[in-house]
C-alpha positions as CSV (number, residue, x, y, z in Angstrom):
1,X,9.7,-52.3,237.3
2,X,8.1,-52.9,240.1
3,X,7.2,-49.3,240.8
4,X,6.2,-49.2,237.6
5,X,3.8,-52.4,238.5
6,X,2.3,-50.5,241.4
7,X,1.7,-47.2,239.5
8,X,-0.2,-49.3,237.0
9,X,-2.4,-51.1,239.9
10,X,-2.8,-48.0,241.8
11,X,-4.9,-47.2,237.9
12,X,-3.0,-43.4,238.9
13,X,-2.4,-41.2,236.2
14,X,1.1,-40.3,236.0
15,X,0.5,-36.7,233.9
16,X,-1.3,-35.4,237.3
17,X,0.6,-36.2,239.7
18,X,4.0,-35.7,238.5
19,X,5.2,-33.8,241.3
20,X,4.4,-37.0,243.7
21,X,6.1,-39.6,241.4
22,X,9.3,-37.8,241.3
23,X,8.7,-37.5,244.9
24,X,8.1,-40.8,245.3
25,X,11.6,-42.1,243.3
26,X,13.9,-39.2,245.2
27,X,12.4,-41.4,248.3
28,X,12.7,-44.6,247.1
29,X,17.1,-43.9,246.4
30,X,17.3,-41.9,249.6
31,X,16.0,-45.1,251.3
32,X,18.1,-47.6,248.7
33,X,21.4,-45.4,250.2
34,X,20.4,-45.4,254.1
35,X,19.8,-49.2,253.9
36,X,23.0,-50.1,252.1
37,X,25.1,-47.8,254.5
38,X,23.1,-49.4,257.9
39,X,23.5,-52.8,256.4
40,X,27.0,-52.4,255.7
41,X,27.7,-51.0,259.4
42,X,26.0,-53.7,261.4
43,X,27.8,-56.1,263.8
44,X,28.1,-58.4,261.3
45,X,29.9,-56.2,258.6
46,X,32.0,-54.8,260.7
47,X,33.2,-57.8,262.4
48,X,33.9,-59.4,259.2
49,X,36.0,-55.9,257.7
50,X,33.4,-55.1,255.7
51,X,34.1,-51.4,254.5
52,X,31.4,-49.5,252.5
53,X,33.3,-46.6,250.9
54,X,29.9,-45.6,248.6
55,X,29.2,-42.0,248.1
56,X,25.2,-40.8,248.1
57,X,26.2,-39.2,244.6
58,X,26.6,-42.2,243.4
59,X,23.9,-43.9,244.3
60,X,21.8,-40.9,243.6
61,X,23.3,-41.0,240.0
62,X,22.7,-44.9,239.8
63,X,19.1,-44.9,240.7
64,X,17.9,-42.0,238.7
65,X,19.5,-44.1,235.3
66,X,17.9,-47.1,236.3
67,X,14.5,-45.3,237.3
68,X,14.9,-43.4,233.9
69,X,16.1,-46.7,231.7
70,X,13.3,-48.7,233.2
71,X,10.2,-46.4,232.8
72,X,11.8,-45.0,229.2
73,X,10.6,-48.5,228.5
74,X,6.9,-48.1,229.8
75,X,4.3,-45.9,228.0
76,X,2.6,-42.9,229.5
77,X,5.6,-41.9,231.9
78,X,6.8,-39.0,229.8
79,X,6.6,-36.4,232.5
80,X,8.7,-38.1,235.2
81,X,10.9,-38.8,232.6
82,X,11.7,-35.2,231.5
83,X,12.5,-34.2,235.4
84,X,14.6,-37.9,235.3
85,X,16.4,-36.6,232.2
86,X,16.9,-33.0,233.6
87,X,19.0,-34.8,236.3
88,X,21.0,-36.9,234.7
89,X,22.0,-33.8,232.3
90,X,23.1,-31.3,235.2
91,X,26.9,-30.6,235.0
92,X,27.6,-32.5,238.3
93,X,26.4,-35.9,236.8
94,X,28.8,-35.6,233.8
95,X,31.8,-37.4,235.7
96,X,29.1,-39.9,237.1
97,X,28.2,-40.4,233.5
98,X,32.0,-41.2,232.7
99,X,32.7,-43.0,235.7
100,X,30.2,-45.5,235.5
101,X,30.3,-46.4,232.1
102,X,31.1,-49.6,231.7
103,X,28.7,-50.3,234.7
104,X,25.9,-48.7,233.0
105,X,26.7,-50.6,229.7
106,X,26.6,-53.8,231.5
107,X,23.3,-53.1,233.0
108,X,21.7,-52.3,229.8
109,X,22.1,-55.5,228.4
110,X,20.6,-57.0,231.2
111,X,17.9,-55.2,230.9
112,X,17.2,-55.5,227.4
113,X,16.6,-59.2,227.9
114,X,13.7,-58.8,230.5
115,X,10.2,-59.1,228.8
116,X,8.3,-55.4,229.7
């Protein structure tokens, strides 16, 4: 959403620069990954057993559902979402798909209270 709050500021048009947005949301999980895995391997994690056993697939998978479910919700993002959707379909998400489920379900009600 509050991508999706910038986009709208920025006053950009979405249609033209596909390209950068999906850009921009391949970024913004690469960097949502690397800060969970340094976060999770600091002093402080380590000297309390913290273990971070998270694959990038999986967080790759994650983000592009919420990116997707979030701007579905938001009008003029078609484009971004067909390269989103394309994703999400490729045979290598299918066991995402099933694995996370029940996390996705739980998500979506969330976010079908929030006010968009």
């Amino acid at each position: 959403m509050k991508m999706h709050h910038y986009i709208m500021s920025w006053g950009t048009n979405i249609k033209n620069n596909k390209k950068f947005f999906n850009n921009v949301i391949k970024q913004v999980i690469r960097y949502t990954y690397t800060a969970i895995r340094h976060k999770s391997g600091n002093k402080v994690a380590r000297d309390s057993g913290g273990v971070c056993d998270l694959q990038k697939c999986s967080v790759t998978w994650l983000g592009t559902h919420a990116f997707y479910t979030v701007l579905s919700k938001k009008p003029g993002t078609s484009d971004v979402l067909k390269s989103l959707k394309f994703e999400l379909s490729l045979p290598r998400s299918k066991p995402l798909r099933r694995q996370f489920r029940k996390v996705v379900k739980e998500g979506l009600q969330g976010v079908s209270a929030l006010d968009f």
